[in-house]
ZAMARGU-4260 file (C-alpha; in steps of 0.2 Angstrom, whole numbers, plus 5000, padded with zeros to 4 digits):
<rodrens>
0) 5299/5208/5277 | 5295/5221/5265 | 5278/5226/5264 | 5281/5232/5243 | 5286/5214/5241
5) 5271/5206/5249 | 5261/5217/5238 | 5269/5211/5223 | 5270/5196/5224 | 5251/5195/5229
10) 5246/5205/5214 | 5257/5193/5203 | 5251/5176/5209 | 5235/5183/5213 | 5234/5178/5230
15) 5228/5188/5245 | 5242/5199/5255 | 5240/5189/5270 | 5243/5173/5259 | 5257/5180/5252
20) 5266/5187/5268 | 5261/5172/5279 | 5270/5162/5267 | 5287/5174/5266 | 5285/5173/5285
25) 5286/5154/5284 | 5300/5154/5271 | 5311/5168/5281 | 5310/5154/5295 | 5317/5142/5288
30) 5303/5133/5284 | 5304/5122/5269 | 5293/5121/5254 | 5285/5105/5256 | 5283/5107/5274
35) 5272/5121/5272 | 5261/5114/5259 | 5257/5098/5269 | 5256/5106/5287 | 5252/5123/5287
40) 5238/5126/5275 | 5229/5136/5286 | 5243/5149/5285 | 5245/5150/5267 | 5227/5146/5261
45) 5230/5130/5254 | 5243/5137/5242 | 5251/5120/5234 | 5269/5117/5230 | 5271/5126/5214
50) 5264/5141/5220 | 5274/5142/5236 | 5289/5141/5226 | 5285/5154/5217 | 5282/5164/5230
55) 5302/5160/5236 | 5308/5164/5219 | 5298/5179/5217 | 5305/5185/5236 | 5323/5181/5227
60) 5319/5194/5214 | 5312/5207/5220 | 5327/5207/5234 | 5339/5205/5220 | 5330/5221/5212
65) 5330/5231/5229 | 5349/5228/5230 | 5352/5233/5213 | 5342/5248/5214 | 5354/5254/5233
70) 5366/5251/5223 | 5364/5263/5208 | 5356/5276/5220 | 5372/5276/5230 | 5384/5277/5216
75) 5372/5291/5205 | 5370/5303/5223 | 5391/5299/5226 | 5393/5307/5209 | 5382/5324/5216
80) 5370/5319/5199 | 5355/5313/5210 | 5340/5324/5209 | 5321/5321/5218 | 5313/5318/5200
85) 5326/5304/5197 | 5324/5296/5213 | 5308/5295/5213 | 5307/5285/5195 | 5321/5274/5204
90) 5311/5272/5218 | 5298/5267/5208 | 5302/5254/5196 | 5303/5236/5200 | 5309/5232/5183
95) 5330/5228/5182 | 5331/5234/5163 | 5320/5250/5168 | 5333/5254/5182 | 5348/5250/5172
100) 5339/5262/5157 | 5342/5274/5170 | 5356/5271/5178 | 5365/5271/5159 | 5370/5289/5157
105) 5379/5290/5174 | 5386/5272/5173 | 5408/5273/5174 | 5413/5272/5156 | 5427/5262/5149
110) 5435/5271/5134 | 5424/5275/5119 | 5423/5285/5105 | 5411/5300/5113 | 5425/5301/5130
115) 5437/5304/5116 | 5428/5316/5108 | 5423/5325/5126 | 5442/5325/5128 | 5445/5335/5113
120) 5435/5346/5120 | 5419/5345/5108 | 5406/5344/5120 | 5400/5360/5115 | 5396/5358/5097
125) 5389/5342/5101 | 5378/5354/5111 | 5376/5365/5098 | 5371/5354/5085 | 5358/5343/5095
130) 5348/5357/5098 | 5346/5361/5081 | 5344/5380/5084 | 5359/5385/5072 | 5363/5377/5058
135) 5379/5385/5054 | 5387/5368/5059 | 5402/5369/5049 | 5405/5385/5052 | 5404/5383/5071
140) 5415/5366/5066 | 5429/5376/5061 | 5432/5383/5077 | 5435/5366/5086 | 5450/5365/5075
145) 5466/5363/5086 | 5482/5350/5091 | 5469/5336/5094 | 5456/5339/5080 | 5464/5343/5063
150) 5448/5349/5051 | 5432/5353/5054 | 5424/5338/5046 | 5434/5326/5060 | 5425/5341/5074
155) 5407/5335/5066 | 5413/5316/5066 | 5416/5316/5085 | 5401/5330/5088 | 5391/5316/5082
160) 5399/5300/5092 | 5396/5312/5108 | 5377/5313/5101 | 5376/5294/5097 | 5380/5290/5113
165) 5365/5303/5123 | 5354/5294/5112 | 5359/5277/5116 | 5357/5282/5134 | 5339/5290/5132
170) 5329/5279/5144 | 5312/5285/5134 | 5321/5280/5118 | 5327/5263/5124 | 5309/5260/5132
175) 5301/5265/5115 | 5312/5253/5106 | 5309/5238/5120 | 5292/5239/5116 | 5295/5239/5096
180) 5307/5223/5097 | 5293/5213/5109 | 5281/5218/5098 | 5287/5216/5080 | 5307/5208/5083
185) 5309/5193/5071 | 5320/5178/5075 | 5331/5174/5061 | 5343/5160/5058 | 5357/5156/5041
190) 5369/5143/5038 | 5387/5149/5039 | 5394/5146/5022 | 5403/5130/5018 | 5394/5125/5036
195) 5381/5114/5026 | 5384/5098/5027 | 5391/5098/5045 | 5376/5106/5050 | 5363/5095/5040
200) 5354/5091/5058 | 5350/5109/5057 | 5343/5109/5040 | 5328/5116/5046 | 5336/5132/5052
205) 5349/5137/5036 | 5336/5151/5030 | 5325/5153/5044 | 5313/5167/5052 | 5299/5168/5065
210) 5292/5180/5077 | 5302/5183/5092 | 5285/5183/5103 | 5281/5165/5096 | 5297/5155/5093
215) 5294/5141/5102 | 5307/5136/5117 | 5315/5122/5108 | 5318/5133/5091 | 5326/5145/5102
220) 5337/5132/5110 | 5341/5124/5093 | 5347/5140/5084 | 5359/5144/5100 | 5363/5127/5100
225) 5370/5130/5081 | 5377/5146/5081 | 5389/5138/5097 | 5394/5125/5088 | 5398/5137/5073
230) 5384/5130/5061 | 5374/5146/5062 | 5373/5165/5063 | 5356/5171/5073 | 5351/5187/5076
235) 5335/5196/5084 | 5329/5216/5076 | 5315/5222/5071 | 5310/5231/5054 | 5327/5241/5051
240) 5314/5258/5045 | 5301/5256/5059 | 5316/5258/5073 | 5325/5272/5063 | 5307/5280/5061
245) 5303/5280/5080 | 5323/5288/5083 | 5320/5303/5073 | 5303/5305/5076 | 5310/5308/5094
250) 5328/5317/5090 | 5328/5325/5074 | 5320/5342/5070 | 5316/5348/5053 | 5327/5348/5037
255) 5342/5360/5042 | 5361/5356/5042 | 5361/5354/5062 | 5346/5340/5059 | 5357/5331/5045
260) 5369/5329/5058 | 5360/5321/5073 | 5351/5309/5059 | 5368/5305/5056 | 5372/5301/5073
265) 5354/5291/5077 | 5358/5280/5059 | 5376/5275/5069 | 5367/5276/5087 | 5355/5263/5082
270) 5367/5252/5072 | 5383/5254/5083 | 5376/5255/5100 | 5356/5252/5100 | 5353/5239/5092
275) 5368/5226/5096 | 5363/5231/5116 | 5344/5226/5116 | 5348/5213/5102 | 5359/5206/5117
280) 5347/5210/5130 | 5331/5200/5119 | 5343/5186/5115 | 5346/5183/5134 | 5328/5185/5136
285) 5323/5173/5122 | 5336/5161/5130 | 5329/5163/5148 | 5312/5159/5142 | 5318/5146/5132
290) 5327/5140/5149 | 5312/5141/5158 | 5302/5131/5148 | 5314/5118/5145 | 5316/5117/5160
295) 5299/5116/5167 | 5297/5101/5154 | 5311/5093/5162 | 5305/5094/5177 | 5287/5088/5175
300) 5298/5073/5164 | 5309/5070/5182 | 5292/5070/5193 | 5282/5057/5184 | 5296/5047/5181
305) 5302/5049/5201 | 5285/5045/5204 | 5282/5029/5193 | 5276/5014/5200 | 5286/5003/5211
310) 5285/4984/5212 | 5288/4985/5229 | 5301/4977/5242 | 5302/4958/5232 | 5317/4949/5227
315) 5322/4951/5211 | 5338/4946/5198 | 5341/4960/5186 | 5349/4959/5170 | 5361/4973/5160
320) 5360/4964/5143 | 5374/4962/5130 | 5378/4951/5115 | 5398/4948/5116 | 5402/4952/5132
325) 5386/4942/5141 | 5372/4949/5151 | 5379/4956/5169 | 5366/4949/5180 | 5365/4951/5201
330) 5350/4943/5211 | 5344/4957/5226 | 5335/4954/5243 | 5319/4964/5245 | 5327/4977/5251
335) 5340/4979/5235 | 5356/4971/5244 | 5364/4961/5233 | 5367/4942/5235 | 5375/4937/5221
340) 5382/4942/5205 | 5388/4934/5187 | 5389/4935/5167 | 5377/4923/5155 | 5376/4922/5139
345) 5358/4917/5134 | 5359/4924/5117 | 5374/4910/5112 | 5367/4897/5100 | 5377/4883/5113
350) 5378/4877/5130 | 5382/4892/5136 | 5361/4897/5135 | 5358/4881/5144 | 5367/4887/5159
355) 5362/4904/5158 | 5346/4893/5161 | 5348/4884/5173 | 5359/4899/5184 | 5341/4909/5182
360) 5333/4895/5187 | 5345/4890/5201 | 5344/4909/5208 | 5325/4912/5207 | 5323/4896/5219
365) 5336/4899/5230 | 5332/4917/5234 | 5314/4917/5231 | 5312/4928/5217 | 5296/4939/5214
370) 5302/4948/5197 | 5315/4948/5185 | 5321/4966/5180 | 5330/4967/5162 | 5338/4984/5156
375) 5329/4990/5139 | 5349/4992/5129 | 5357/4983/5118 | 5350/4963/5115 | 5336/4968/5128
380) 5323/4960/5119 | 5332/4945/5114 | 5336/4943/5134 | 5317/4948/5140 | 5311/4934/5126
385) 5322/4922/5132 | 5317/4923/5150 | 5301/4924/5148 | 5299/4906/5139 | 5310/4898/5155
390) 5300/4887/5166 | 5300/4890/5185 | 5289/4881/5192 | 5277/4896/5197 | 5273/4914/5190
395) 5289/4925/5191 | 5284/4942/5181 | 5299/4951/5167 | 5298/4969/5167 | 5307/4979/5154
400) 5316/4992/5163 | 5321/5008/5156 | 5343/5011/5160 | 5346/5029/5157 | 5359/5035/5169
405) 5362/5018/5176 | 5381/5020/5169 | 5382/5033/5174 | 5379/5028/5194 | 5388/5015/5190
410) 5404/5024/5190 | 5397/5038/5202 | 5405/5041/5219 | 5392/5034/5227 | 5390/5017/5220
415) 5411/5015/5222 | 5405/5018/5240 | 5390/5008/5243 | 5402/4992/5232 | 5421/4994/5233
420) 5425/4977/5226 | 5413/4978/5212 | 5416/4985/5193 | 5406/4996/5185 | 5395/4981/5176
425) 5388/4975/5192 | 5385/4991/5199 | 5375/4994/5183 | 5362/4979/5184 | 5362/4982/5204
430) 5352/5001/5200 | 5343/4992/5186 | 5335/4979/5201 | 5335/4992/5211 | 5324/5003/5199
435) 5311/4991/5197 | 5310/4989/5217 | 5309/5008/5220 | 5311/5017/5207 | 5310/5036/5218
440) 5325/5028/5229 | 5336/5023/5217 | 5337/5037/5204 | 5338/5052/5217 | 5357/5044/5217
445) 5359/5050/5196 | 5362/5068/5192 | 5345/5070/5183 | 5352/5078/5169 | 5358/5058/5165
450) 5342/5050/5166 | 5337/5056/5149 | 5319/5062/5150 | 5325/5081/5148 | 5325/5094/5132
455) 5344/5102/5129 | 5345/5098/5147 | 5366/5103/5144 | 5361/5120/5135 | 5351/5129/5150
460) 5355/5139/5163 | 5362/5126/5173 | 5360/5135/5190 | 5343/5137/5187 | 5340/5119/5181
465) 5348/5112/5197 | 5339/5123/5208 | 5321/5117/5200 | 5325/5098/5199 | 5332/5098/5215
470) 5316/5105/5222 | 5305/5091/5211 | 5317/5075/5219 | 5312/5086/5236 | 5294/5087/5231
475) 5293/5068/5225 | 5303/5061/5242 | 5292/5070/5257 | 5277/5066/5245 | 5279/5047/5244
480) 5289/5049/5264 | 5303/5039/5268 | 5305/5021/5278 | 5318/5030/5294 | 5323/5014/5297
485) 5330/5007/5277 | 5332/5022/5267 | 5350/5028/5262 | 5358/5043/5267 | 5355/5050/5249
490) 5337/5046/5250 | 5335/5055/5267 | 5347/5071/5262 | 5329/5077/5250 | 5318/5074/5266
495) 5312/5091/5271 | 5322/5098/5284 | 5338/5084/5284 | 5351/5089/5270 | 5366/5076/5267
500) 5375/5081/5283 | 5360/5075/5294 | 5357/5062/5282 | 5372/5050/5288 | 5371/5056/5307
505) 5354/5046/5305 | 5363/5031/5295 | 5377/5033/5308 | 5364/5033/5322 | 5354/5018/5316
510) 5370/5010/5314 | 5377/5013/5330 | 5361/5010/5341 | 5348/4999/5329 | 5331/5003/5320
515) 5321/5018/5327 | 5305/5014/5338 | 5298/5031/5338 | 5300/5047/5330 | 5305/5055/5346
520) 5321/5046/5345 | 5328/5058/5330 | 5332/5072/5342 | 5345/5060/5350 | 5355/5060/5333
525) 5368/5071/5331 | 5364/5092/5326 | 5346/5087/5324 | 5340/5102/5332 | 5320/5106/5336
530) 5319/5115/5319 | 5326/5101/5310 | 5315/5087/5318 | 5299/5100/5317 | 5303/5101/5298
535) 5307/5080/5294 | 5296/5071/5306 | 5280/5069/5296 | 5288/5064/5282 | 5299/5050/5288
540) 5289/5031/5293 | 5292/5020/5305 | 5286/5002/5301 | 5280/4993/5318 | 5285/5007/5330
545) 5280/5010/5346 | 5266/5023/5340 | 5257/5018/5325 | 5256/5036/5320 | 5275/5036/5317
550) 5269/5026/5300 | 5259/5039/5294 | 5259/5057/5287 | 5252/5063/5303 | 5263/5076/5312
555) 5270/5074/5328 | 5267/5090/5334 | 5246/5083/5331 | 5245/5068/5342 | 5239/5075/5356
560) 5224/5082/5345 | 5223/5062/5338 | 5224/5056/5355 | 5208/5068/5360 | 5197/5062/5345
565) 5201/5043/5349 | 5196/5049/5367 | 5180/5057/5361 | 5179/5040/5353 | 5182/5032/5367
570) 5194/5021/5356 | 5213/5019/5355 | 5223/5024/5338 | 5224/5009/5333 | 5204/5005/5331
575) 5203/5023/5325 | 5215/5016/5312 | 5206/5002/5307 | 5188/5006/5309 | 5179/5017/5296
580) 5163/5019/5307 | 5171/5026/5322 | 5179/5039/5309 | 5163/5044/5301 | 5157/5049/5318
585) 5168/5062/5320 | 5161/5079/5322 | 5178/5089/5314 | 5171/5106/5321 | 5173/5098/5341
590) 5191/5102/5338 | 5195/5115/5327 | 5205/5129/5338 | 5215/5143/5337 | 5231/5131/5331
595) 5221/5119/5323 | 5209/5122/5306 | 5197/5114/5297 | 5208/5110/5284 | 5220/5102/5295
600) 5208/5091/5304 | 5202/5086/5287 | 5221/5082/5280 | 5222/5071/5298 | 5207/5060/5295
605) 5211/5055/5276 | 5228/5050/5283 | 5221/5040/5298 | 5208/5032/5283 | 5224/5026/5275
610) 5242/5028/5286 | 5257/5026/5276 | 5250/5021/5261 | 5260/5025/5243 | 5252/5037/5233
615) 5261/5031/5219 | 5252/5020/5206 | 5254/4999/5207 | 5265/4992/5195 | 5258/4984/5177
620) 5265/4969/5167 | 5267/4977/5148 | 5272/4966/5132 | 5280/4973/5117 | 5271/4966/5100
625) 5280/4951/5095 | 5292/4951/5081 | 5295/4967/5082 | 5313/4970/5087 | 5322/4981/5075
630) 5318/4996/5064 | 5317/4985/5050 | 5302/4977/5059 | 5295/4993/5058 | 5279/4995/5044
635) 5269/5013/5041 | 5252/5005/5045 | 5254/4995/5059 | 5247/4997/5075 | 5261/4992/5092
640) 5260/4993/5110 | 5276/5006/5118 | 5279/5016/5134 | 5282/5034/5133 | 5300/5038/5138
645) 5302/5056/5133 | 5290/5073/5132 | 5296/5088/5126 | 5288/5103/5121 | 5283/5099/5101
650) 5278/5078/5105 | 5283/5064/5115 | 5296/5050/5114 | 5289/5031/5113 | 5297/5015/5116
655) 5288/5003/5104 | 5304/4988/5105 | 5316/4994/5094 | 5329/5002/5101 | 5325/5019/5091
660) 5312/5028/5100 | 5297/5034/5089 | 5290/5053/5089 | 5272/5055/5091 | 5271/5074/5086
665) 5259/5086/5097 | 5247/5085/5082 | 5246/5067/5083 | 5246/5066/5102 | 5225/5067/5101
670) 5210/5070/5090 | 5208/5085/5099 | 5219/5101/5099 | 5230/5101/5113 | 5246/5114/5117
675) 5255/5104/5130 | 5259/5086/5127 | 5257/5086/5145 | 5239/5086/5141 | 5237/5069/5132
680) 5251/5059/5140 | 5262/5054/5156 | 5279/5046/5156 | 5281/5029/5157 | 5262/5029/5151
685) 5256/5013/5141 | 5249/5019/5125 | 5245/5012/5108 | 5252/5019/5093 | 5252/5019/5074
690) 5265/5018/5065 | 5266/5033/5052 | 5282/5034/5043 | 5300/5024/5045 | 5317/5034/5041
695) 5331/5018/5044 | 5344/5031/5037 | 5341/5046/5049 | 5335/5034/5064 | 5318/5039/5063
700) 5298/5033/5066 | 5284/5045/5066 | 5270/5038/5076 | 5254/5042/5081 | 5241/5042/5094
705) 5224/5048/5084 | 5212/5036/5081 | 5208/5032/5064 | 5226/5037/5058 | 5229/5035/5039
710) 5246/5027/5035 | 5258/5038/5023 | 5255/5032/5004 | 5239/5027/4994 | 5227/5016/4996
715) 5234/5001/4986 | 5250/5004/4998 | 5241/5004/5014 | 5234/4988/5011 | 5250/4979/5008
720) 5255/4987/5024 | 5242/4978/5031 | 5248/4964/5027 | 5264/4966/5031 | 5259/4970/5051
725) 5248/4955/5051 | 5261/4948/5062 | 5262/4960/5074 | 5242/4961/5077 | 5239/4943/5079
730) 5252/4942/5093 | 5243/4938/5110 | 5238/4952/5117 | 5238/4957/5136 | 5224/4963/5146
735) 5234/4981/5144 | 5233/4978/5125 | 5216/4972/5124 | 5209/4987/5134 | 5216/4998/5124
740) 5211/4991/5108 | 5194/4989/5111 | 5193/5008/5116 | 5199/5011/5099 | 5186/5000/5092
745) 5173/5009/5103 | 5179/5027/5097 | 5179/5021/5078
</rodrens>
């Protein structure tokens, strides 16, 4: 570990040194992220999840910048160019531009125009004139003149390429200029001439300019977006006088004939060589920040909606909806197996709605039936209305369940495997039942990038967006833990410690020799070494095992410490378990050791207060206002229930029934400033919005979350559109509804 890396990253984070390197220490062992946040707190501080990760990709970094930095060291002292002053500023930077800055001038050349003039032999006057000491230039020009150089003005041209290029590979120049582009470079954007009407979704960018140090993330990601599909031309500079100025301030020395000719060659160094190399280098910048902050949205999206609340393991029929081709519907067990499978058509004025009837009906009986899921496409209202007003004889809730991604599961490898005989449609309504039962276990299947709850998800770095939504499905599957006994191989390869190799050697094992009875039977599956098992255990559950501990989040490696309390006790697990008194007696200090902290005694009784218990939210029963089913339904004024499907970094997405999404705007997300969306809503959150404007041509509603929200238009305007939402607000409202309308009332 390297002691310069520790101090680093402790000064970055701002975490102690011993945080910092007793969580590399962790890491280098193999020890993974979630691990160390749950069960070894004492090592790290309590450092949490996010800032244990950063700690890894801050370890990445700096290694990547030590190797880098070997590399140029070896390659500038093979060349016999290495001096002690140069080594030491190499030595000493931690910053990849700073060491590339340096490394410039000594870098292996391809052919340009400066090597050509070297090879002419007109080094020396380049010399000459860059000290600007003689200003007999032409003069000195003239006696350049020979096979390769034909007049003394073709001498000064290439005299000045050589100088062009020492400027360019001035690392106190390129420095100055860094700072100048950070502190005054301006984003700018223009349509690409004839490129108007292809373009019009970019309208917003055809003559555009803003601060590179505050263009937003998705701007950024918009104008790259263009200029790739050929709409726009983008580029990133400063003020043209203000980078010239700082050049000659630093190269050119008073008025003479010699000075003429390096402010000739720092005009064509900036324009030729400067300017396109730390335009490149701020648009790569610009785009990684972008990335990132994309890319963190995304992954926030992926956590809450991994995290939504499951209905639990109940029957339940799901239904894909469709007008011509029917409803693909499939009735599933508790544990998402599927029964059976067919095609209604409830939406057909004929018989064909009676049977689809009396199929539901027939299926809701027969296989006990707790829920029916339908998918939120095409005709999913018409289909959630019509089952809703069928009779079964008890209370059988409808949820409204969003499908992105299911088609694409549907025709993934793993649903071919998990049903051979089945087509894509059934596959499809299986994942949406399957998402209503548990939601975590059904979408880690789908490449996140299909779920549709991400911002240019296809325009980011795609390495680094795989690297950080992998770790969020981790993060969300060892935080909820995992049932060793039912989970699929793909919900076991995120648990901390398995991967999807040891993933089917536990399906293969559970197969082969039945359910688990303890966790001490996962080191008789294949490869599942001590590491592996230290690593996993606490995170997977065991449901009427032998040890009652094995359905909770406590450690194996701590029973023996649980074993000493119930003895202090003088109790078994299980009333320790069940018995709040007996833990409320417990003096925590009696057992904290050299192993065993305070904070890990505390993390201990919480989960003995509640073992195995989800952390995930219950599931609610939400209703879409009533007649309210297409964008023509749609009025400025009115006031509907939605779910939020999307946040990005300017507002958030909302269902409101339509089958458009609305926008609620960051501005219109609260009464209150906010700068993150993040900060008023949560996917899959019920809100209330109002409506503020409906675009049927572009496919667009602006909504709103502030209270006491003016619709768009006059006064005489908004009270027709009172009228015209009547409807909608004397619909029967749910206990959801009714909540959140009386808060409004309350906040009025």
């Amino acid at each position: 570990m390297n002691p310069k890396h520790v101090a680093l990253i402790s000064a970055e984070l701002g975490i102690s040194m011993k945080q910092a390197e007793s969580t590399m220490g962790l890491l280098a062992e193999g020890s993974t992220v979630p691990f160390i946040s749950r069960y070894r707190k004492e090592q790290t501080g309590s450092l949490d999840e996010v800032q244990i990760g950063k700690v890894e990709d801050l370890s990445k970094r700096y290694q990547e910048v030590d190797d880098r930095r070997a590399f140029i060291i070896k390659t500038i002292t093979e060349q016999d160019k290495m001096t002690p002053e140069l080594l030491e500023k190499l030595e000493a930077s931690w910053v990849l531009a700073e060491l590339e800055d340096m490394y410039l001038p000594y870098k292996p050349k391809r052919k340009t125009r400066a090597t050509v003039a070297i090879e002419k032999g007109l080094e020396p006057l380049a010399r000459l004139i860059f000290e600007q000491d003689n200003n007999e230039v032409a003069a000195a020009a003239e006696t350049f003149i020979n096979e390769q150089v034909a007049s003394g003005d073709e001498a000064l041209k290439g005299a000045r390429d050589i100088i062009a290029e020492w400027i360019n590979e001035n690392a106190e120049l390129r420095d100055k200029l860094r700072k100048l582009f950070t502190n005054t470079g301006v984003f700018t954007s223009k349509v690409i001439e004839g490129k108007e009407a292809e373009g019009v979704k970019y309208k917003d960018y055809f003559d555009f300019n803003e601060p590179l140090h505050s263009i937003p993330s998705h701007r950024v990601l918009a104008i790259l977006r263009a200029e790739s599909e050929g709409i726009l031309f983008g580029n990133i500079a400063p003020a043209e006088e203000d980078a010239s100025e700082i050049i000659h301030k630093q190269f050119v020395k008073g008025n003479g004939a010699a000075a003429e000719q390096v402010s000739k060659a720092a005009a064509d160094a900036y324009k030729r060589l400067l300017r396109p190399s730390l335009e490149n280098e701020f648009r790569a910048t610009a785009k990684e920040r972008a990335d990132t902050e994309a890319i963190e949205v995304f992954a926030e999206n992926l956590r809450q909606l991994l995290l939504a609340a499951p209905l639990g393991p109940k029957a339940v029929i799901a239904i894909d909806p469709g007008y011509r081709t029917g409803c693909k519907t499939v009735a599933l067990d508790e544990q998402g197996n599927m029964l059976a499978h067919d095609v209604i058509f409830p939406l057909e004025k004929n018989y064909k709605s009676q049977d689809a009837e009396n199929l539901l009906r027939n299926w809701v009986n027969k296989y006990e039936t707790a829920a029916i899921a339908v998918g939120n496409g095409t005709a999913g209202r018409e289909t959630e209305e019509f089952v809703k007003k069928i009779d079964f004889g008890r209370k059988v809730n409808v949820f409204m369940v969003n499908e992105s991604g299911a088609s694409v599961y549907s025709a993934s490898e793993v649903a071919r495997e998990e049903f051979p005989n089945e087509d894509v449609t059934v596959r499809g309504s299986v994942s949406i039942g399957r998402r209503l039962i548990d939601p975590l276990a059904e979408l880690v299947k789908i490449d996140p990038k299909a779920i549709g709850v991400g911002q240019y998800q296809h325009d980011v770095n795609q390495s680094h967006l795989k690297q950080s939504l992998d770790r969020v499905v981790v993060s969300c599957v060892n935080n909820v833990g995992v049932n060793l006994n039912t989970a699929s191989k793909h919900l076991l390869a995120y648990v901390s410690g398995l991967g999807p190799s040891l993933a089917e050697n536990i399906v293969k094992y559970r197969k082969e020799n039945g359910a688990f009875k303890n966790r001490k039977e996962l080191k008789k599956v294949s490869r599942l070494g001590e590491k592996a098992f230290e690593q996993c255990a606490g995170f997977l559950r065991i449901e009427n095992g032998d040890n009652p501990l094995d359905n909770s989040a406590v450690h194996p490696e701590r029973y023996p410490l649980v074993e000493a309390i119930a003895a202090k006790q003088q109790c078994s697990i299980e009333e320790l378990l069940g018995k709040d008194d007996l833990r409320k007696q417990i003096n925590i200090k009696e057992f904290i050791s050299e192993e065993v902290g305070q904070l890990t005694i505390e993390d201990i009784l919480k989960e003995l207060a509640k073992p195995s218990r989800d952390p995930r939210d219950e599931i609610a029963i939400f209703e879409y206002a009533e007649g309210i089913k297409s964008m023509e339904d749609v009025k400025p004024g009115m006031t509907l229930p939605g779910v939020v499907t999307n946040i990005t970094a300017f507002g958030a997405f909302v269902d409101i029934g339509v089958k458009q999404d609305g926008l609620v705007h960051i501005s219109h997300l609260s009464n209150k400033f906010i700068s993150n969306p993040n900060e008023a809503v949560k996917l899959n959150q019920k809100v209330m919005v109002t409506v503020l404007e409906v675009d049927i041509a572009r496919k667009r509603i602006s909504l709103s979350m502030k209270t006491n929200e003016p619709a768009t238009g006059g006064g005489g305007q908004r009270r027709e559109q009172r009228k015209e939402q009547k409807p909608a607000k004397e619909a029967p409202l749910n206990d959801f509804q009714a909540k959140l309308l009386a808060l409004k009332s309350k906040f009025k």
